[in-house]
One Martini backbone bead per residue (centre of mass of N, CA, C, O) as a GRO file, in nm:
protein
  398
    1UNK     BB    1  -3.037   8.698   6.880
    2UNK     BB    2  -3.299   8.591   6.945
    3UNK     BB    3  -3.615   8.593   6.812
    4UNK     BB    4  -3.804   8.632   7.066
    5UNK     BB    5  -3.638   8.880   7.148
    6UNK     BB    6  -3.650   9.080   6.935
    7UNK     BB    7  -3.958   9.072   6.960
    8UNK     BB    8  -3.959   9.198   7.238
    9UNK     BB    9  -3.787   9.457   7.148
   10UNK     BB   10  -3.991   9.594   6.980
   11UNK     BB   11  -4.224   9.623   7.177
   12UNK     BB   12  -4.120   9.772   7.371
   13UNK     BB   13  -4.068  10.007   7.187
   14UNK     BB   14  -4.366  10.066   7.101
   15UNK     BB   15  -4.473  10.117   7.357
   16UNK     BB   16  -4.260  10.369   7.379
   17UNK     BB   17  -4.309  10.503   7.101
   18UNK     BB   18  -3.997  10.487   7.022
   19UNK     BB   19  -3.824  10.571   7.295
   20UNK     BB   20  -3.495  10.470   7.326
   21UNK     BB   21  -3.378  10.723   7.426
   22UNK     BB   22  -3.488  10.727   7.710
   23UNK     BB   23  -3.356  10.433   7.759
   24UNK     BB   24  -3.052  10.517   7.723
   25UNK     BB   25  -3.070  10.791   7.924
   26UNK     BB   26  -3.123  10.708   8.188
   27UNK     BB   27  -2.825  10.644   8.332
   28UNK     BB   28  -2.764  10.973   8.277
   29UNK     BB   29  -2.966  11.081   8.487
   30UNK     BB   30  -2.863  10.881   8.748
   31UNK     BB   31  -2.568  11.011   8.780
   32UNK     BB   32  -2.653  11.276   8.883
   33UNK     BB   33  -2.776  11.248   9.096
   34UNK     BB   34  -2.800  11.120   9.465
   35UNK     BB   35  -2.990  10.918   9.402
   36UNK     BB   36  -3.034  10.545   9.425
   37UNK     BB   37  -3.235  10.355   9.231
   38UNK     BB   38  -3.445  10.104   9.290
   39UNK     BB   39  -3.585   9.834   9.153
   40UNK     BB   40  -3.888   9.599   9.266
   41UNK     BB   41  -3.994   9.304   9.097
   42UNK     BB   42  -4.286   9.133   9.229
   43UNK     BB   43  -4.499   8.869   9.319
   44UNK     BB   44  -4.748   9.048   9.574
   45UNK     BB   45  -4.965   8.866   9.390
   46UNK     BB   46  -5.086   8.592   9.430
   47UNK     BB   47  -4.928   8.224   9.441
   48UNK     BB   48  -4.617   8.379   9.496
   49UNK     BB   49  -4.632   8.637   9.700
   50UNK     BB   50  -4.484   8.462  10.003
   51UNK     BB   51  -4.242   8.290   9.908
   52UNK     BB   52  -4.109   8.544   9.673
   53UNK     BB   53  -4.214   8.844   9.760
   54UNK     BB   54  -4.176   8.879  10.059
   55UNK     BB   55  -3.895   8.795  10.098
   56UNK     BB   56  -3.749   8.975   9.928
   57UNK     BB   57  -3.835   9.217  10.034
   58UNK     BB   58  -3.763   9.188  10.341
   59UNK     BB   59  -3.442   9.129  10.286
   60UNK     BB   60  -3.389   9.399  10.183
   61UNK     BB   61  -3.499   9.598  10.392
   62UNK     BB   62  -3.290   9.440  10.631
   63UNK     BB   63  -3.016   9.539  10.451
   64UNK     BB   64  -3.098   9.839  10.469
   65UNK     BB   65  -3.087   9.848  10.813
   66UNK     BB   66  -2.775   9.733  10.850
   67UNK     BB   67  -2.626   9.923  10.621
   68UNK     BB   68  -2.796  10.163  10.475
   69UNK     BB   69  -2.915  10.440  10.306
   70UNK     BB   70  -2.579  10.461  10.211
   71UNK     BB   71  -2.367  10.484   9.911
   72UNK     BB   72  -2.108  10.646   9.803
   73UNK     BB   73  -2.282  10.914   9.879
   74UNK     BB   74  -2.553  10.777   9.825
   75UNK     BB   75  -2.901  10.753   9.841
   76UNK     BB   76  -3.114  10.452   9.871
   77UNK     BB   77  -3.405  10.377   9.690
   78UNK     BB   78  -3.689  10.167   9.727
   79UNK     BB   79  -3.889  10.035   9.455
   80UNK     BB   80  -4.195   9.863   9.499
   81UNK     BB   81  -4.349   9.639   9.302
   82UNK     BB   82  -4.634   9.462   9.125
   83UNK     BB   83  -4.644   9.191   8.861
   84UNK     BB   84  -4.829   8.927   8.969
   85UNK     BB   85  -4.658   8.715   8.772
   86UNK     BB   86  -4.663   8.899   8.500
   87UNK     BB   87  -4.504   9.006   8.215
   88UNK     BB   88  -4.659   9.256   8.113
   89UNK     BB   89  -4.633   9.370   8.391
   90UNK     BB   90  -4.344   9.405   8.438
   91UNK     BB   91  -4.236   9.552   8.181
   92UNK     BB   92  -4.393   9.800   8.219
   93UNK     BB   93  -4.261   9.886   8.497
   94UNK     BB   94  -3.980   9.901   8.376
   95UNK     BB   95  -4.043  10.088   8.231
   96UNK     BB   96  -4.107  10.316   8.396
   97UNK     BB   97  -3.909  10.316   8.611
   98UNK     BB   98  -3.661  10.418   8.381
   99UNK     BB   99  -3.848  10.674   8.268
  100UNK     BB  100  -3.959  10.783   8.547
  101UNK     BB  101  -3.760  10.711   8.779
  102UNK     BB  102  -3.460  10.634   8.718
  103UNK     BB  103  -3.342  10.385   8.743
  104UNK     BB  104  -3.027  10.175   8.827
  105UNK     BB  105  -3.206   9.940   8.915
  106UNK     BB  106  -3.330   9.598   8.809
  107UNK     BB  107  -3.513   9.355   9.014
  108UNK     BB  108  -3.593   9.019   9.120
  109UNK     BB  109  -3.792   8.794   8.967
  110UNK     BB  110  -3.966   8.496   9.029
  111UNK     BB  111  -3.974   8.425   8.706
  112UNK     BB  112  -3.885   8.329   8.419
  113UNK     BB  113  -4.087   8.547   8.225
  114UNK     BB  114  -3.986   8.776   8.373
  115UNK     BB  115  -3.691   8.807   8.287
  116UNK     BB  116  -3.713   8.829   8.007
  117UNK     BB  117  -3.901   9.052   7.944
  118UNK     BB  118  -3.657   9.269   8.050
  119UNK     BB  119  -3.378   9.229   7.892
  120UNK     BB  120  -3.394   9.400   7.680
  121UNK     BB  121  -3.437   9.677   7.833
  122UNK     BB  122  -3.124   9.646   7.974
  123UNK     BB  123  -3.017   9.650   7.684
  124UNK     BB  124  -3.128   9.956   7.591
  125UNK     BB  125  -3.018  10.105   7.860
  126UNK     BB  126  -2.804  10.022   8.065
  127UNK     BB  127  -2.931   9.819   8.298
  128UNK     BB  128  -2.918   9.668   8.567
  129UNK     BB  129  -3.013   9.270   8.636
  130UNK     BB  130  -3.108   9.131   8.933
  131UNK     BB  131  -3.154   8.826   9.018
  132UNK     BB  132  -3.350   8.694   9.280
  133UNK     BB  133  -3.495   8.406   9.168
  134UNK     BB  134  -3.461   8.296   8.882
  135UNK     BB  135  -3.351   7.947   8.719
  136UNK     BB  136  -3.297   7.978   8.414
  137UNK     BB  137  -2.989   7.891   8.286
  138UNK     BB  138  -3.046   8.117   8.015
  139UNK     BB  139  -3.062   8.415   8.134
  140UNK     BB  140  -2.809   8.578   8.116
  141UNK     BB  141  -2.806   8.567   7.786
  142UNK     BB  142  -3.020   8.778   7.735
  143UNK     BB  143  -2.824   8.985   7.866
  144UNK     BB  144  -2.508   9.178   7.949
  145UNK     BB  145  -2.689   9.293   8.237
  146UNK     BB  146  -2.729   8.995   8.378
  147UNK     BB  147  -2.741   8.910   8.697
  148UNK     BB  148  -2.727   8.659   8.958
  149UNK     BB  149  -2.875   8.566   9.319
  150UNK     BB  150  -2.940   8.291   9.312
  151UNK     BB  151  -3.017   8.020   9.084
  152UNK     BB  152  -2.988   7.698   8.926
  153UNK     BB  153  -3.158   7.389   8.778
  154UNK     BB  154  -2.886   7.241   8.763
  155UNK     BB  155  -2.720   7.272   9.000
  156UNK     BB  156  -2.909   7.155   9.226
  157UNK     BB  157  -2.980   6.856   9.075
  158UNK     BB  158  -2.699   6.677   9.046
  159UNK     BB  159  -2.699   6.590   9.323
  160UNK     BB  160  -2.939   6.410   9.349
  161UNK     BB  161  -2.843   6.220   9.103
  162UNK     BB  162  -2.587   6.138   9.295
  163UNK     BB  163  -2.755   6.044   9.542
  164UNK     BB  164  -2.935   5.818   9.380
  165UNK     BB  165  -2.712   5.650   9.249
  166UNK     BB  166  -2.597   5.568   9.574
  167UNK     BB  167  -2.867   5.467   9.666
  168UNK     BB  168  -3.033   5.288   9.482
  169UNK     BB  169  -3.144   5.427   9.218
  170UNK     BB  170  -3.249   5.307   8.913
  171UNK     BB  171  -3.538   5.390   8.908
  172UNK     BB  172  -3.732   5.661   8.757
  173UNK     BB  173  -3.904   5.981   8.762
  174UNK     BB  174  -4.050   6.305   8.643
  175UNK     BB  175  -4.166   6.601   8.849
  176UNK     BB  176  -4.262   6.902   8.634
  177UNK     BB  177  -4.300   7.246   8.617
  178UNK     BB  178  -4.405   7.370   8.286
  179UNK     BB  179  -4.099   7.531   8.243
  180UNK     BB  180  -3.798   7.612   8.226
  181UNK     BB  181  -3.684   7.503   8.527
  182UNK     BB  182  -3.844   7.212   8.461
  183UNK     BB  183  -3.654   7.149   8.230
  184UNK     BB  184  -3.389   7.152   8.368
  185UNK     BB  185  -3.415   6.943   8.564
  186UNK     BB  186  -3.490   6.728   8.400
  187UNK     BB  187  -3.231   6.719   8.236
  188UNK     BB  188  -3.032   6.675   8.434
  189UNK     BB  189  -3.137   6.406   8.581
  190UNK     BB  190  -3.134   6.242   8.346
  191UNK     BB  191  -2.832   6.247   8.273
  192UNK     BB  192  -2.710   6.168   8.541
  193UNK     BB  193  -2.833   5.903   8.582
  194UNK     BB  194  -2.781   5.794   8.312
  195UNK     BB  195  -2.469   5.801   8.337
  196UNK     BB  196  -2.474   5.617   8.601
  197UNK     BB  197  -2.697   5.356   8.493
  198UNK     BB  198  -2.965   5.485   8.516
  199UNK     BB  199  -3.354   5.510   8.500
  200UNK     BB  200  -3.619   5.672   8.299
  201UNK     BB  201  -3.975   5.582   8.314
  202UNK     BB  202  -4.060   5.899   8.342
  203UNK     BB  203  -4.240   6.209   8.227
  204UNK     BB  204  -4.387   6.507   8.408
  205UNK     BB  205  -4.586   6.780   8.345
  206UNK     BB  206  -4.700   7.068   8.514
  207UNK     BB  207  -4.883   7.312   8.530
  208UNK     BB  208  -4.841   7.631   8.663
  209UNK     BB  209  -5.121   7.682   8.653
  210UNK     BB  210  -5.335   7.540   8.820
  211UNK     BB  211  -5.250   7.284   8.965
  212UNK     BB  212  -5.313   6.922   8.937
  213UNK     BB  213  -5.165   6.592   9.061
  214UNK     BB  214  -5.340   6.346   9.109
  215UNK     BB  215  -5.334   6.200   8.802
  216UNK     BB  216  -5.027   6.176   8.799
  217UNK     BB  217  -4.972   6.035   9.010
  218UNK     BB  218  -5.116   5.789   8.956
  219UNK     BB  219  -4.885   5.707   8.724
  220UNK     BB  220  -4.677   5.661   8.970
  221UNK     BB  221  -4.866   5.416   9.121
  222UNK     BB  222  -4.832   5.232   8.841
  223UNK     BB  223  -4.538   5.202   8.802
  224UNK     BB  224  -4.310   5.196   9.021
  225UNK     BB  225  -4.078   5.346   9.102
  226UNK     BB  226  -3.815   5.399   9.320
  227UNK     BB  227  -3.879   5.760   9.204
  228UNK     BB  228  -3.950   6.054   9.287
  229UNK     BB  229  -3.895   6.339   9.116
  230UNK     BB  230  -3.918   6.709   9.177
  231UNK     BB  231  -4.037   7.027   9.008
  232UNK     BB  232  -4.122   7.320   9.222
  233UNK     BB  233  -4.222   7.593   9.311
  234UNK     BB  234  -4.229   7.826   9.513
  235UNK     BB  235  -4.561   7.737   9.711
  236UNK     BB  236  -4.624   7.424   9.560
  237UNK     BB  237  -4.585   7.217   9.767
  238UNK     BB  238  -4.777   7.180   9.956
  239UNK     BB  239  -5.013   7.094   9.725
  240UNK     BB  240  -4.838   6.823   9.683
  241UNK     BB  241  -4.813   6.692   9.968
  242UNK     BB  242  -5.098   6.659   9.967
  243UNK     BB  243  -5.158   6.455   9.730
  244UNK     BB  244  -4.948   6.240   9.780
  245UNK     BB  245  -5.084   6.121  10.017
  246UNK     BB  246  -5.397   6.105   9.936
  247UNK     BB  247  -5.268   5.872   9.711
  248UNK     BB  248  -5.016   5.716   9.926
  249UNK     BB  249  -4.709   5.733   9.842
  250UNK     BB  250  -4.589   5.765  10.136
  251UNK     BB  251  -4.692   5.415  10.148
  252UNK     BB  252  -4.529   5.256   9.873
  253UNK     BB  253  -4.212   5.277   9.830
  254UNK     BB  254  -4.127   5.589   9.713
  255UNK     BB  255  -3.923   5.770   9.660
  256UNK     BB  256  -3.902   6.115   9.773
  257UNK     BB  257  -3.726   6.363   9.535
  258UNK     BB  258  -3.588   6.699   9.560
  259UNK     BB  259  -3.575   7.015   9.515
  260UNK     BB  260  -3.589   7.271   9.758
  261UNK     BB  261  -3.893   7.384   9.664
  262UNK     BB  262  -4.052   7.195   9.827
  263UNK     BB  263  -3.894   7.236  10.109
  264UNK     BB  264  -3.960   7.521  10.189
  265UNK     BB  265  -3.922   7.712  10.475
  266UNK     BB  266  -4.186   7.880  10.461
  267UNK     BB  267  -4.362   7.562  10.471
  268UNK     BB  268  -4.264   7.306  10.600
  269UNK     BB  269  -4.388   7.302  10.878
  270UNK     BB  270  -4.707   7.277  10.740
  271UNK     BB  271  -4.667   7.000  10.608
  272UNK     BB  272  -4.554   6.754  10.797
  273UNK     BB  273  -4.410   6.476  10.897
  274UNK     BB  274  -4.434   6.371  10.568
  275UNK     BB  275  -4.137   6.501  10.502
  276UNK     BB  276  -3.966   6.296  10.687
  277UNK     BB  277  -3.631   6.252  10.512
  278UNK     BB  278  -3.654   6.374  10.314
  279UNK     BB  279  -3.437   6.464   9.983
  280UNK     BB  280  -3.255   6.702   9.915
  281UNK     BB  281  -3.133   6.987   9.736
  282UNK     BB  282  -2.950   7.331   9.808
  283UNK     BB  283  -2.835   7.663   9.856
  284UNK     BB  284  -3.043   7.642  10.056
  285UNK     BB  285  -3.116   7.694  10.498
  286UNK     BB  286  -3.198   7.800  10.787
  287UNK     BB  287  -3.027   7.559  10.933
  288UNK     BB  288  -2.765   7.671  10.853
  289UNK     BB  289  -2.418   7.640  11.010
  290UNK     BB  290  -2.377   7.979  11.038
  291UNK     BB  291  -2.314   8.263  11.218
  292UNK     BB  292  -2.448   8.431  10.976
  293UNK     BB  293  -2.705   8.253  10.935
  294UNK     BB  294  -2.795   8.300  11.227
  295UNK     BB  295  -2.794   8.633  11.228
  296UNK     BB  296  -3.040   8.626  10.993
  297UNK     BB  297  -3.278   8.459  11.100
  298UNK     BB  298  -3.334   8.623  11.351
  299UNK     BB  299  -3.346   8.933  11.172
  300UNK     BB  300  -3.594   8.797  11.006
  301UNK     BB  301  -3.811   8.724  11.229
  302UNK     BB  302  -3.823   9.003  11.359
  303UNK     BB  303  -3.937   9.152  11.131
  304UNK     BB  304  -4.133   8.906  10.956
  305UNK     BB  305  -4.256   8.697  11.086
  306UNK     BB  306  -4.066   8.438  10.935
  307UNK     BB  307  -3.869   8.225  10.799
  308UNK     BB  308  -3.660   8.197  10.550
  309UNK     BB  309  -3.578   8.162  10.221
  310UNK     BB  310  -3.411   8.138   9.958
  311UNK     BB  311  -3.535   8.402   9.847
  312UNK     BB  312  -3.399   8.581  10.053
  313UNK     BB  313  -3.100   8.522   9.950
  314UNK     BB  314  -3.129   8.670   9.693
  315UNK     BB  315  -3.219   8.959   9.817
  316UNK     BB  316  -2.978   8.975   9.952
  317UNK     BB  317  -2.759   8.957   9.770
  318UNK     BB  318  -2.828   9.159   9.573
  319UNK     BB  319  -2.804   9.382   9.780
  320UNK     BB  320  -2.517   9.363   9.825
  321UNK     BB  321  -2.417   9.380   9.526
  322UNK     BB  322  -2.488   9.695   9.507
  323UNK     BB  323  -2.332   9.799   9.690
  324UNK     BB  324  -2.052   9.670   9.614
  325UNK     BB  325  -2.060   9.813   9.305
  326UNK     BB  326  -2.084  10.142   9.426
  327UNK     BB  327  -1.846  10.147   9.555
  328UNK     BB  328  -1.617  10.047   9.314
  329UNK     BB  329  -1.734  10.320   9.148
  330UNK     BB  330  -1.798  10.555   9.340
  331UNK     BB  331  -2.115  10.620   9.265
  332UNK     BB  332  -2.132  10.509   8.965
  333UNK     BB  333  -2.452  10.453   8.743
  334UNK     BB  334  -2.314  10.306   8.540
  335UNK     BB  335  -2.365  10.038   8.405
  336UNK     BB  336  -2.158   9.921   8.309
  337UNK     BB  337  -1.951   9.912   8.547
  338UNK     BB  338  -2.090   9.781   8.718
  339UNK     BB  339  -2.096   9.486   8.564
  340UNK     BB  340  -1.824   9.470   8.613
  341UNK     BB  341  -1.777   9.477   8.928
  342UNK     BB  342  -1.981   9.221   8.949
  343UNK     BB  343  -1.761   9.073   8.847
  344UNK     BB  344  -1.601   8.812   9.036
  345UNK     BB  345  -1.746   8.869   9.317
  346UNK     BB  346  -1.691   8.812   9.664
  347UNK     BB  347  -1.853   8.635   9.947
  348UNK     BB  348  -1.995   8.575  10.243
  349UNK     BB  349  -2.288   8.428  10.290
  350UNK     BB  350  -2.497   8.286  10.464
  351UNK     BB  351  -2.482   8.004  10.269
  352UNK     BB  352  -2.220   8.067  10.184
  353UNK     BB  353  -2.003   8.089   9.970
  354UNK     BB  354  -1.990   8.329   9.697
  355UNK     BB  355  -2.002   8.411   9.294
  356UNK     BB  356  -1.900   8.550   9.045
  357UNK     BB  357  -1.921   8.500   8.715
  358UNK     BB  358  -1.720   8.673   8.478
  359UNK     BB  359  -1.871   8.534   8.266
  360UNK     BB  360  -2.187   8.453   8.287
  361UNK     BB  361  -2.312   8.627   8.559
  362UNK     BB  362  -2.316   8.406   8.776
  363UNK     BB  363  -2.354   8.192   9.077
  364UNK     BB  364  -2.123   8.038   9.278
  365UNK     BB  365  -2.202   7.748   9.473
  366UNK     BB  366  -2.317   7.545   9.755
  367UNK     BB  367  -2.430   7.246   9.738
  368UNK     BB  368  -2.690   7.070   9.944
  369UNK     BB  369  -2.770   6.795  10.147
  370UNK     BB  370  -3.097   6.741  10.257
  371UNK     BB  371  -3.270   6.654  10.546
  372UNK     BB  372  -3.587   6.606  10.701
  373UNK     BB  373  -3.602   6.774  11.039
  374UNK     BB  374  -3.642   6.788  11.393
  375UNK     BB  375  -3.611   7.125  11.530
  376UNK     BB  376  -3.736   7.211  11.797
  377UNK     BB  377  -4.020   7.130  11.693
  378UNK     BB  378  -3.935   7.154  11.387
  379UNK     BB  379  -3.899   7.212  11.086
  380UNK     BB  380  -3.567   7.087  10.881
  381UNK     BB  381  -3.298   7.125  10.631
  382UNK     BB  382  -3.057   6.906  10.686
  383UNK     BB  383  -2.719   6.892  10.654
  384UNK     BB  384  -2.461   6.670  10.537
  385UNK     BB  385  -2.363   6.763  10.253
  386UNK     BB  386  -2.131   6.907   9.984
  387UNK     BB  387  -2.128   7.099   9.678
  388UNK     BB  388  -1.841   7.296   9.574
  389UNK     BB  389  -1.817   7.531   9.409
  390UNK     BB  390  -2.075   7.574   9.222
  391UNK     BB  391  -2.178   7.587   8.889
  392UNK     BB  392  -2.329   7.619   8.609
  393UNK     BB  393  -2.364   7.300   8.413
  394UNK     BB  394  -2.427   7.436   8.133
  395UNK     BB  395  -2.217   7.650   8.077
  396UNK     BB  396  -1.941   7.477   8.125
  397UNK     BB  397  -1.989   7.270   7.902
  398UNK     BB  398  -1.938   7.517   7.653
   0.00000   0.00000   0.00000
């Protein structure tokens, strides 16, 4: 175990008085119950509470009126916490759910070191934790216990990086969020980029909270590179794109490719035409053309009063992965049990296929290739290539 988490893991221990019995025992009196519950915990408030508390929230929700709310004989109740996007926060709220509500799964995380945090508490309660949002390659790896539905920022990132290189693009720069996944973004698109024979001429990281963009671009509109690649978490593209046009950038003659979080669709719309063009991958739009996701979207508008966003397939599958692994346990809430149960799991998703990598408990999904297009009047990641059941390629390569 990193040295990191064993001491986030003694931390955990002291907060709770040293009553690792506690978390022990959570999940054999929540085994007892009729009821299983989730806890779902996310930045309910703060920077990024639309984009990814909301989304997530709304999706999980709109699972459980269509699925209802009753699996393998169990009623299902779903408790829904606020933790800022605040790390100590996130453990604290993990802690009580264990404790005091005996959570039989903990869910949610909109970024990475929100997930990091309780991974130590899941691996000593051996309570499933669900990661239904946070992208950096190395979650899984932090506790037996953590499996994703959500994505990882080197599986979307080198679609972008093959598609840049045969697109003419042989000098780029990167500018990423300076924290986990965007530490992964960067290094996927630079490996890619230059295995290829291009060249990164800048590597850009901007702080995580209250970004100013504007002295950064400066720095890439005196470099001129072919392209500037760019990875900010989902909620913070508004901001980016307002400052890149602001710059000038927009007609520079750099071209700006990005992983979808920046074109994200909860906020596509309000960016206006200056996205036009944009090239991103990413395993999730609501533009996706499959019957499921026409019924999915739909059935999202009408609930949440605006189109969904990859945040919310992660949430939305997450809630899946739950339920189907309540059935084949037969309502048995044993941690090890379900993430068994977990493992190999493979299923339609409004994304289109999906499954659970049985090594790793990442997920195994389509990355798909999108231009912002006008569809009927809305901006939209209209997809054009896909590469299929992409695995996360950190893992893949050890």
């Amino acid at each position: 175990m990193p040295k990191s988490t064993t001491a986030l893991s003694r931390r955990a221990l002291l907060t709770l008085g040293g009553t690792a019995l506690m978390l022990a025992s959570a999940p054999v009196q929540a085994q007892a119950q009729q009821t299983v519950k989730i806890g779902l915990i996310l930045p309910m408030t703060g920077p990024f509470a639309g984009a990814i508390g909301r989304q997530i929230e709304a999706a999980a929700k709109l699972y459980m009126a269509q699925n209802g709310a009753s699996v393998a004989g169990k009623t299902i109740e779903l408790i829904i916490k606020d933790d800022t996007g605040t790390p100590d926060v996130t453990r604290r709220i993990a802690q009580e759910l264990l404790v005091n509500d005996k959570v039989s799964f903990l869910a949610g995380f909109g970024l990475t070191p929100l997930a990091f945090a309780v991974a130590p508490l899941a691996t000593q309660s051996k309570t499933p934790q669900i990661v239904m949002a946070a992208g950096t390659s190395s979650i899984t790896e932090q506790s037996p216990f953590i499996v994703r539905t959500s994505f990882t920022l080197p599986q979307v990132t080198i679609g972008i990086a093959d598609w840049a290189s045969k697109n003419g693009i042989k000098k780029a720069m990167t500018l990423v969020a300076d924290y986990g996944p965007g530490l992964d973004a960067e290094k996927a698109f630079k490996e890619r980029l230059t295995a290829a024979g291009g060249e990164i001429t800048g590597e850009i990281r901007i702080p995580l909270r209250n970004p100013d963009f504007s002295p950064f671009l400066q720095r890439v509109t005196d470099a001129k590179p072919d392209a500037l690649f760019v990875f900010v978490p989902s909620g913070l593209g508004v901001q980016f794109m307002k400052q890149f046009v602001e710059r000038g950038l927009d007609k520079s003659g750099i071209r700006l490719i990005a992983t979808g979080d920046v074109t994200d669709d909860e906020s596509l719309d309000s960016m206006g035409d200056v996205t036009l063009g944009l090239v991103t991958t990413h395993h999730y739009s609501a533009a996706h053309p499959s019957p499921e996701n026409k019924a999915f979207v739909e059935a999202f508008r009408k609930a949440a009063n605006v189109r969904p966003n990859f945040m919310a397939m992660g949430g939305w599958d997450g809630m899946h992965l739950i339920y189907q692994a309540l059935k084949k346990t037969n309502g048995d809430t044993d941690g090890t049990k379900l993430v068994e149960a977990m493992k190999g799991m493979s299923w339609v998703s409004p994304r289109g296929p999906i499954s659970i990598d049985p090594k790793t408990r990442d997920i195994i999904q389509n990355v798909y290739v999108r231009k912002v297009e006008k569809v009927n009047g809305e901006l939209y990641n209209v997809e054009f290539a896909t590469f299929e059941a992409v695995p996360d390629p950190v893992k893949a390569a050890k």
